[in-house]
MINU-410514 format. One record per residue (C-alpha): residue number from 0; z, y, x; residue in three letters. Coordinates in Angstrom, 3 decimals. Each point is the difference from the previous one (the first is absolute). Example, Ala and Ser with C-alpha at 12.3 -4.5 7.8 and 13.67 -1.06 7.14 Angstrom:
BEGIN
+-----+----------+----------+----------+------+
| pos |       zz |       yy |       xx | code |
+-----+----------+----------+----------+------+
|   0 |    7.800 |   -4.500 |   12.300 |  ALA |
|   1 |   -0.660 |    3.440 |    1.370 |  SER |
+-----+----------+----------+----------+------+
END
This chain:
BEGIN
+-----+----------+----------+----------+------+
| pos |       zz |       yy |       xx | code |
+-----+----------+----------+----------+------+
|   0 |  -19.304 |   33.713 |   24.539 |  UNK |
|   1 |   -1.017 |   -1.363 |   -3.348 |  UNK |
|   2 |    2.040 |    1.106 |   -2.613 |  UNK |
|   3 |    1.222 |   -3.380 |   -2.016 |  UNK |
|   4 |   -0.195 |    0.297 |   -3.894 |  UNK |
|   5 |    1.976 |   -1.318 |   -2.100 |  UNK |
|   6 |   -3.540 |   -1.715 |   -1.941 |  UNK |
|   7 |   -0.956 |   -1.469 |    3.715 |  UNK |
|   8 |    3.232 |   -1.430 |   -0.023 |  UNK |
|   9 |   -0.111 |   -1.762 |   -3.524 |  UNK |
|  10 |   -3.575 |   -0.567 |    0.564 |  UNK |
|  11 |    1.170 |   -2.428 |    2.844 |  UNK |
|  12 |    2.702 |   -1.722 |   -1.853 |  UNK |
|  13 |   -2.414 |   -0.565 |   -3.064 |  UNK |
|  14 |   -2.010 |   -1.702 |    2.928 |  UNK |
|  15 |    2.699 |   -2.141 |    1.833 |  UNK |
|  16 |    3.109 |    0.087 |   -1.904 |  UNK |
|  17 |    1.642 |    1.161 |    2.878 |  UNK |
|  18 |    2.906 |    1.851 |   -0.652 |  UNK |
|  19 |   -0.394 |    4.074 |    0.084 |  UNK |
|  20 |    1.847 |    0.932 |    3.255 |  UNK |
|  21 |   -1.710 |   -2.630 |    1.783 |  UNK |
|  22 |   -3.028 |    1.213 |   -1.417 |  UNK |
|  23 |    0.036 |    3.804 |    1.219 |  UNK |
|  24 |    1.413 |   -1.681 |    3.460 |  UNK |
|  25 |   -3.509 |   -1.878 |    0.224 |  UNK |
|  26 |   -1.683 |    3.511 |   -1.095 |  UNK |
|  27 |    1.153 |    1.790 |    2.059 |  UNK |
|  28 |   -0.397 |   -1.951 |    3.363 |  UNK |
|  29 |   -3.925 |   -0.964 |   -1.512 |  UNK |
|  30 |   -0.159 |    3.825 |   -0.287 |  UNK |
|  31 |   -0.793 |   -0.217 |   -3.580 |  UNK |
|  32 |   -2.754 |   -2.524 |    0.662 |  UNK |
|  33 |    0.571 |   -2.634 |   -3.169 |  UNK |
|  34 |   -1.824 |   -2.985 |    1.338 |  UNK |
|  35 |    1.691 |    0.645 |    3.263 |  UNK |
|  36 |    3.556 |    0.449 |   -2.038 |  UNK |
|  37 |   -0.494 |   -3.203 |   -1.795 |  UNK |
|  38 |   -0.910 |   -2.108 |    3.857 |  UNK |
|  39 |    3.642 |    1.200 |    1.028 |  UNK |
|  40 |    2.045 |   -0.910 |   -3.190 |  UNK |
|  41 |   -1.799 |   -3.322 |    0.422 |  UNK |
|  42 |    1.280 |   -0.408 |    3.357 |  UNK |
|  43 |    3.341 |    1.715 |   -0.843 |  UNK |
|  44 |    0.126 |   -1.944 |   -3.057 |  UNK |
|  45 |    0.618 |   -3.411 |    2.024 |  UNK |
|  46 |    3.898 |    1.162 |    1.079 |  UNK |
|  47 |    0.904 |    1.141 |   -3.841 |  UNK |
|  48 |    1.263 |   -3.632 |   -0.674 |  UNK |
|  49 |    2.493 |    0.180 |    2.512 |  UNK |
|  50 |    1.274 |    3.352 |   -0.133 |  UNK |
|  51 |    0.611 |   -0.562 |   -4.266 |  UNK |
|  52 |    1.310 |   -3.631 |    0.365 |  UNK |
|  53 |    3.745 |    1.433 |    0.247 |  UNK |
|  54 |   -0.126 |    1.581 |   -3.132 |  UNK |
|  55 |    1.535 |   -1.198 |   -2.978 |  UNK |
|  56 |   -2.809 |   -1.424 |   -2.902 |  UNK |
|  57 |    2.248 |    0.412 |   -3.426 |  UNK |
|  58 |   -3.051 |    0.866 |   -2.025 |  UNK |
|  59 |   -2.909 |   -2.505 |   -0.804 |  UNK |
|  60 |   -1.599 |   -2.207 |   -2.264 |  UNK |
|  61 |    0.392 |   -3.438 |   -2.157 |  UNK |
|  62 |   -3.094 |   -1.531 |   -0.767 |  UNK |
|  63 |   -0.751 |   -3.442 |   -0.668 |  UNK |
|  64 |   -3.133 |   -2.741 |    0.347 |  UNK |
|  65 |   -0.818 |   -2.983 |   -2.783 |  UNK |
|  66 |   -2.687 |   -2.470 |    0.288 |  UNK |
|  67 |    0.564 |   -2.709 |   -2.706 |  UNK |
|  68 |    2.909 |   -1.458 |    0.846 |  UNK |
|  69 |    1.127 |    1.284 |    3.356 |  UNK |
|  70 |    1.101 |    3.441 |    0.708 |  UNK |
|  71 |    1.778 |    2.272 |    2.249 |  UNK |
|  72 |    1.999 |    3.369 |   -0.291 |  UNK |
|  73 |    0.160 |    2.629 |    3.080 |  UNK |
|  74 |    2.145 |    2.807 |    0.444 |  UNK |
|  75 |   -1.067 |    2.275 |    2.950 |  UNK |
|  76 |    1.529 |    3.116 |    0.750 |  UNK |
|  77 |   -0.819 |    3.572 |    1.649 |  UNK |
|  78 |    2.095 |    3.089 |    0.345 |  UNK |
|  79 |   -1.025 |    2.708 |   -2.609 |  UNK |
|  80 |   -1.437 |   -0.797 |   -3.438 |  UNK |
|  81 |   -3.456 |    1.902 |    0.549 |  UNK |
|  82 |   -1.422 |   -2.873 |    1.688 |  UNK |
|  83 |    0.760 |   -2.309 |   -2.631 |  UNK |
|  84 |   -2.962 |    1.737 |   -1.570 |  UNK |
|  85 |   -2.104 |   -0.760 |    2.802 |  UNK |
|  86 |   -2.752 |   -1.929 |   -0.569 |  UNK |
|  87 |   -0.131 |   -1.977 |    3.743 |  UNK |
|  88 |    3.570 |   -0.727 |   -0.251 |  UNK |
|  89 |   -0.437 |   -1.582 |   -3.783 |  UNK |
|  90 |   -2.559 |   -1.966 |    1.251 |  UNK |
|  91 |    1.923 |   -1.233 |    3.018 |  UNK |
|  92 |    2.938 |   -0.984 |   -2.064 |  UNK |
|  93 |   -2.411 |   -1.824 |   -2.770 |  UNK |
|  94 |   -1.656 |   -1.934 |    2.977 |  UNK |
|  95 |    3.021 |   -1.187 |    1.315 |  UNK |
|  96 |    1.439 |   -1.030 |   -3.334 |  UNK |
|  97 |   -3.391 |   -1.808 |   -0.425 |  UNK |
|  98 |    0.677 |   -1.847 |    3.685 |  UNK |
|  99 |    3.365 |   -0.798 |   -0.944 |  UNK |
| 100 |   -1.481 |   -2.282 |   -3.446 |  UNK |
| 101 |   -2.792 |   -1.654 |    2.806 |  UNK |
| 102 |    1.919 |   -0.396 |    3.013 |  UNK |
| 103 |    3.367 |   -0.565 |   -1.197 |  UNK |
| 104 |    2.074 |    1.303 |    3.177 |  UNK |
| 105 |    3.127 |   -0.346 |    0.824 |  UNK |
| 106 |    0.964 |    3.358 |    0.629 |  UNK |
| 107 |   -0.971 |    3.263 |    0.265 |  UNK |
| 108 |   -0.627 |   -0.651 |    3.972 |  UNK |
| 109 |   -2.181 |   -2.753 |   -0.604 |  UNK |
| 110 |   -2.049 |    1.668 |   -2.907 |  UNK |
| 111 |   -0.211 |    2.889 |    2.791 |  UNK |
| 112 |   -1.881 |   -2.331 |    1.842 |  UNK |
| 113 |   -2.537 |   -0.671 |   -2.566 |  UNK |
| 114 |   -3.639 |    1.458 |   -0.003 |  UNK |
| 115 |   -0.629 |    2.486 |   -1.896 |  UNK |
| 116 |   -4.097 |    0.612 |    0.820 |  UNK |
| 117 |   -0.544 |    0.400 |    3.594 |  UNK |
| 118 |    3.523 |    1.010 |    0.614 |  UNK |
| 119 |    3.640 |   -1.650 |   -0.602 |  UNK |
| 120 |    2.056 |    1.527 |   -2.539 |  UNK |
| 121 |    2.249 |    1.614 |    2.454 |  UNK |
| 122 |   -3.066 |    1.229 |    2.135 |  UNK |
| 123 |   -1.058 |    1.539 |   -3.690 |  UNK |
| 124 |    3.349 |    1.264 |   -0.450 |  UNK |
| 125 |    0.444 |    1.625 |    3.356 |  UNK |
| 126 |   -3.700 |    1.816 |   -0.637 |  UNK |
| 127 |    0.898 |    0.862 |   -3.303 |  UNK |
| 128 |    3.666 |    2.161 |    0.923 |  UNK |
| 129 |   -2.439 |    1.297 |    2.507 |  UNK |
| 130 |   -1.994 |    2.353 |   -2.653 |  UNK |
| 131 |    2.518 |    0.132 |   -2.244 |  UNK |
| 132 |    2.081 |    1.177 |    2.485 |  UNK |
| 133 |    3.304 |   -1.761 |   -1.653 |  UNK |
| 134 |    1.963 |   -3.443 |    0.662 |  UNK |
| 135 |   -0.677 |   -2.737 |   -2.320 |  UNK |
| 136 |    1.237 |   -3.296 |   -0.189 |  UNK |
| 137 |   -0.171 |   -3.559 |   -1.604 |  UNK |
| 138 |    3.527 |   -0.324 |   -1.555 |  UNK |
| 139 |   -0.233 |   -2.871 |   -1.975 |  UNK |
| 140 |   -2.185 |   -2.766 |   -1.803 |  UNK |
| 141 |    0.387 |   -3.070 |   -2.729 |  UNK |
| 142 |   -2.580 |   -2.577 |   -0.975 |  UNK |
| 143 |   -0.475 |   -2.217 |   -2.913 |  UNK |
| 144 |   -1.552 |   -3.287 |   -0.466 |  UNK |
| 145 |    0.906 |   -1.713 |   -3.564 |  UNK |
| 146 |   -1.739 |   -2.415 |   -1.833 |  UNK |
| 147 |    0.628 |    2.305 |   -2.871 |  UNK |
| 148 |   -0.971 |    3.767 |   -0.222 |  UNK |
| 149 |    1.009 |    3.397 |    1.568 |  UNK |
| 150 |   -0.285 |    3.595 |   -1.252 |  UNK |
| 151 |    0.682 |    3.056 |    1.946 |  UNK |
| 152 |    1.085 |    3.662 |   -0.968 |  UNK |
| 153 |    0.478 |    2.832 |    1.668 |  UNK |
| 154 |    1.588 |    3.205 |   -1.449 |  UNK |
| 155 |   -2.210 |    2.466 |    1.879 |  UNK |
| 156 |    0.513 |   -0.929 |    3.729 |  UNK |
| 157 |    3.630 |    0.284 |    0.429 |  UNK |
| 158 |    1.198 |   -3.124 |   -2.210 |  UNK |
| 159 |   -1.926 |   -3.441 |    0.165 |  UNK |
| 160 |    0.799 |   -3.395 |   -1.686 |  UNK |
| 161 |   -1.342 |   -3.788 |    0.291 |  UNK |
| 162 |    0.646 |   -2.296 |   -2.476 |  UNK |
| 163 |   -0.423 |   -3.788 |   -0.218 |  UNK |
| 164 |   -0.081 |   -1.287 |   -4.038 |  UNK |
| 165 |   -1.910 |   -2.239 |   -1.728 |  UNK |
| 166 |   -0.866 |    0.307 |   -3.228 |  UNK |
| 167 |   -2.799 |    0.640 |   -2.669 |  UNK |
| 168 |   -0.042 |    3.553 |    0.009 |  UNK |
| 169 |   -0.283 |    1.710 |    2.715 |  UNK |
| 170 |    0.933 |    3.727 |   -0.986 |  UNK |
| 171 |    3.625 |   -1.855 |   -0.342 |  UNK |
| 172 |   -0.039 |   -0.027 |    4.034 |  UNK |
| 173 |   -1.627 |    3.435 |    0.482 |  UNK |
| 174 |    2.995 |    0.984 |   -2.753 |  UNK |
| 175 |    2.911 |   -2.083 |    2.273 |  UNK |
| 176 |   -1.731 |    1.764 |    3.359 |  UNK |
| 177 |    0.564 |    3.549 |   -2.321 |  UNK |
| 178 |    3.688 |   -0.710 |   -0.939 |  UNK |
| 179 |    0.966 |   -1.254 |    3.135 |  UNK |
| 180 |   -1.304 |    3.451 |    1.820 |  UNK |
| 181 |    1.712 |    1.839 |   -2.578 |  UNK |
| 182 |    3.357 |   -1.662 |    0.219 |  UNK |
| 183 |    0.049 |   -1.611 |    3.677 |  UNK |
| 184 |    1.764 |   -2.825 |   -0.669 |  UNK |
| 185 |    1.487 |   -2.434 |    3.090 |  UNK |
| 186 |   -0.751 |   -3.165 |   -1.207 |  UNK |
| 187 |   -1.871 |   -2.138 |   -2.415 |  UNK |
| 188 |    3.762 |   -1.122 |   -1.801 |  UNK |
| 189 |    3.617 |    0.616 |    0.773 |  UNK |
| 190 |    0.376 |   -2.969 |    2.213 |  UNK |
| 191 |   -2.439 |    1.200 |    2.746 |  UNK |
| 192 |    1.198 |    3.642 |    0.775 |  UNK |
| 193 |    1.365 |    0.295 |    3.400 |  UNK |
| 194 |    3.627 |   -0.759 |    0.516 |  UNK |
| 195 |    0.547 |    2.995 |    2.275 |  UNK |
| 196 |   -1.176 |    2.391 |   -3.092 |  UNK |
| 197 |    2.057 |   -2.240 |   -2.048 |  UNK |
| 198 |    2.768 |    0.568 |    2.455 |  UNK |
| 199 |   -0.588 |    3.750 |    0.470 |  UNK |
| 200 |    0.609 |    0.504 |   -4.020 |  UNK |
| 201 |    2.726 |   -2.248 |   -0.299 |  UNK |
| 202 |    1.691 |    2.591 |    2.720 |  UNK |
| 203 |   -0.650 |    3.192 |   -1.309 |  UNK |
| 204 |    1.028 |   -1.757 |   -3.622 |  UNK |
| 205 |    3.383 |   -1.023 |    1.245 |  UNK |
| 206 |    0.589 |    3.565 |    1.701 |  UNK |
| 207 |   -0.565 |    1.598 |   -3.432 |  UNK |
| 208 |    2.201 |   -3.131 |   -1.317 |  UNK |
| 209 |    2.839 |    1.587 |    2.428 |  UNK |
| 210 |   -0.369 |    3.277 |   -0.813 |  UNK |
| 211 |    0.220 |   -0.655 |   -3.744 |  UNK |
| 212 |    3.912 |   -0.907 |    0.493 |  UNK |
| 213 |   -0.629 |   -3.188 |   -2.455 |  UNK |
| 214 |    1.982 |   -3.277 |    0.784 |  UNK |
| 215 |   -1.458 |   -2.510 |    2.104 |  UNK |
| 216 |   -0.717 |   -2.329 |   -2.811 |  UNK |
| 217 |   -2.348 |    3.113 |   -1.475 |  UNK |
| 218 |   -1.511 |    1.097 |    2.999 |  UNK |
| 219 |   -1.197 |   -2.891 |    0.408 |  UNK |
| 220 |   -1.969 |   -1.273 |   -3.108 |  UNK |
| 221 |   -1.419 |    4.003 |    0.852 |  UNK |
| 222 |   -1.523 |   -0.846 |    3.369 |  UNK |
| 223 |   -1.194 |   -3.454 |   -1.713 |  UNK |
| 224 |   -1.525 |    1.702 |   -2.780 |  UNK |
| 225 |   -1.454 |    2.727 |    2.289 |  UNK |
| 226 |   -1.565 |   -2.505 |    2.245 |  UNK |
| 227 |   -1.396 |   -1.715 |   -2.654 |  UNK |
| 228 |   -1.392 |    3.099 |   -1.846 |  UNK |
| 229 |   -1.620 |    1.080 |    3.257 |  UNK |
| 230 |   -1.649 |   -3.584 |    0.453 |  UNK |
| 231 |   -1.846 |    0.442 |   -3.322 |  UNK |
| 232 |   -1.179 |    3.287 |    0.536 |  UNK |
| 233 |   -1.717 |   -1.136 |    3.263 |  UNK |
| 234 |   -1.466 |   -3.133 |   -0.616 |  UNK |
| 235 |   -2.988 |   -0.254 |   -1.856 |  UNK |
| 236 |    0.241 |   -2.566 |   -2.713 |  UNK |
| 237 |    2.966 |    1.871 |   -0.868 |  UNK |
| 238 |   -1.453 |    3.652 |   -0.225 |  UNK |
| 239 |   -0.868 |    1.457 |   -4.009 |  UNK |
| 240 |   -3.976 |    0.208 |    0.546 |  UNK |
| 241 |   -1.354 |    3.512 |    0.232 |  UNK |
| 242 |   -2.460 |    0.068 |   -3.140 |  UNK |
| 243 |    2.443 |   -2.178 |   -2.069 |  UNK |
| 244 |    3.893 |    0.893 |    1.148 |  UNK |
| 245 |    0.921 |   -2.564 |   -3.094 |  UNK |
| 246 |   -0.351 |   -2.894 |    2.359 |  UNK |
| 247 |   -0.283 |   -0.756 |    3.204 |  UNK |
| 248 |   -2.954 |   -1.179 |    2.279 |  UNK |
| 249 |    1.105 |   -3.469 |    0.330 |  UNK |
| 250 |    0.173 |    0.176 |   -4.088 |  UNK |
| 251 |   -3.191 |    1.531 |    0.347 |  UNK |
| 252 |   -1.750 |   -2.471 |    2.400 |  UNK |
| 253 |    1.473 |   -2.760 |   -2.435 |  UNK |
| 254 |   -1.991 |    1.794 |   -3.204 |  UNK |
| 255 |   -3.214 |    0.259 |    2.311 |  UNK |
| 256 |    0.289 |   -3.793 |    1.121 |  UNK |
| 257 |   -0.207 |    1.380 |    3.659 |  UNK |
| 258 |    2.015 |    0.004 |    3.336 |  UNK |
| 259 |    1.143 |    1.625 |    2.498 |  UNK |
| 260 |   -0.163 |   -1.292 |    3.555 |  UNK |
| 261 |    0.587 |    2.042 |    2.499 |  UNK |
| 262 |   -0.417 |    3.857 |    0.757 |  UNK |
| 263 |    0.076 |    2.715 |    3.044 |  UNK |
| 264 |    0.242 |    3.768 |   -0.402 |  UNK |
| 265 |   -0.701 |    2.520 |    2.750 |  UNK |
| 266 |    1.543 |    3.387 |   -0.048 |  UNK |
| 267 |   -1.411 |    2.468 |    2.562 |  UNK |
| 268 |    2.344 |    0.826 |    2.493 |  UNK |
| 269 |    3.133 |   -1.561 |   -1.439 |  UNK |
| 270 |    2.388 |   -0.328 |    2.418 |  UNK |
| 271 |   -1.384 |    2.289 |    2.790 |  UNK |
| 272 |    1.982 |    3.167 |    0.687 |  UNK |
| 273 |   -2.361 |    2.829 |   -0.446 |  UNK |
| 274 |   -0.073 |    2.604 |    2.425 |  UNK |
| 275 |    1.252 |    3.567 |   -1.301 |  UNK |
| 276 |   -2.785 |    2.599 |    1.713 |  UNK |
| 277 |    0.375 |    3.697 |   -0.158 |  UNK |
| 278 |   -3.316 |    0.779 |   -0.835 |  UNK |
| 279 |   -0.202 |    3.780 |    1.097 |  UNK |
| 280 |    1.751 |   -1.359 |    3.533 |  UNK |
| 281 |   -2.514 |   -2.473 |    0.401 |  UNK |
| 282 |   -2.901 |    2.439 |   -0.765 |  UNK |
| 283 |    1.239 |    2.474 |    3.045 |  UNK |
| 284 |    0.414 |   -2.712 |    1.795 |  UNK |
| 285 |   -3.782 |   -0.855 |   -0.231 |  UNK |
| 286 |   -0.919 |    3.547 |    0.616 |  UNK |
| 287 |    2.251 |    0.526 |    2.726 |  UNK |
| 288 |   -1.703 |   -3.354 |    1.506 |  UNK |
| 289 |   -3.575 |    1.515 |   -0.663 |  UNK |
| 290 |    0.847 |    3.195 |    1.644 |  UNK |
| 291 |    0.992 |   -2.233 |    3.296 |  UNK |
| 292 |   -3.003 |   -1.733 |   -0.098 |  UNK |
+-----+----------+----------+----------+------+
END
């Protein structure tokens, strides 16, 4: 029997992404035969999809897509942050961001109905988890279309921002996009955050209202004023700007003789519970599986 190195074995990974113990699998049942190795992962490759599909995508990438003045920002996830560094999975995400600013569908379904070359995005999709040998999955989209302009940033991959402003200058919108990744406000002004996280404050202000023994005429103007403290710090007219904490972006915009319109912001993964892997548990588990094989 051919004895299966561990440089045959990255040798074929290099070649098909596959991941490593599916890679000595193939090896050893070609009998070391590469080209042979590689015709099995390609057939083994098909069922990858489906075996990965149950497992949780916390990881992932923002990115975002602006022609004039449409635009789009994607956030599509995968399980481990090593193949946010891979360079078919960026391009799959910045494709589909681009499809979302030219197709504008409704939801991630229909935009995995889209073409993307010969193949629908979710045909692309299913082929790509294949050789990466992970889940991945569209979580999310917005589009723009504005008579005015849009900017984007995106703090690495992790944090992404659109903005809608109009204005002269446009560094003033790539500075808003900035401040609002840095700060994460809720709204554009106090009158548009979300009642429940309006009402979820004004609880846990009137529980530390109780347990501060005042009278009720006290503990109440404290729950006001804590409310109301809260709704400045999370709107963003109301927010002290980052490179000038002596006023605040709406005093800002107002000195710039700009706007702000609207905004999104993408976080990766907020709001998905991440699953808690023993590493060295997982790795016998793969070797244990190997040795079955």
């Amino acid at each position: 029997m051919v004895a299966i190195t561990a440089a045959m074995v990255g040798e074929l990974r290099a070649k098909t992404d596959a991941p490593m113990m599916e890679c000595k699998k193939a090896l050893t049942e070609a009998g070391g035969d590469m080209l042979k190795a590689e015709d099995i992962l390609r057939v083994k490759l098909g069922s990858k999809a489906s075996k990965a599909a149950s497992r949780i995508t916390a990881e992932g990438v923002v990115t975002t897509h602006i022609a004039g003045c449409v635009g789009a920002m994607i956030e599509v996830n995968c399980e481990t942050d090593f193949v946010t560094k891979n360079d078919d999975f960026m391009a799959f995400t910045n494709a589909c961001a681009k499809l979302v600013a030219e197709h504008n569908p409704v939801d991630v379904a229909a935009l995995s109905m889209l073409s993307m070359g010969e193949q629908t995005v979710e045909e692309f999709r299913s082929a790509l988890i294949g050789r990466v040998g992970e889940n991945m999955s569209i979580r999310r989209f917005v589009r723009f279309e504005t008579p005015v302009q849009l900017t984007s940033y995106l703090h690495g991959t992790r944090i992404g921002v659109m903005v809608e402003f109009e204005g002269d200058d446009e560094q003033v919108g790539k500075d808003v996009a900035m401040h609002i990744a840095a700060m994460k406000p809720v709204s554009l002004s106090s009158d548009q955050v979300p009642a429940d996280l309006i009402e979820k404050e004004r609880s846990i202000a009137t529980q530390k209202a109780i347990e501060s023994g005042k009278s009720a005429e006290i503990a109440e103007k404290m729950i006001a004023g804590s409310v109301q403290k809260y709704l400045k710090e999370v709107s963003l007219f109301n927010q002290p700007f980052v490179k000038n904490d002596k006023q605040t972006v709406e005093q800002m915009l107002k000195t710039a003789n700009a706007n702000v319109k609207s905004f999104a912001m993408y976080v990766v993964g907020e709001g998905i519970e991440k699953k808690q892997d023993d590493f060295a548990a997982e790795v016998a588990a793969q070797v244990a599986a190997a040795k079955q094989a």
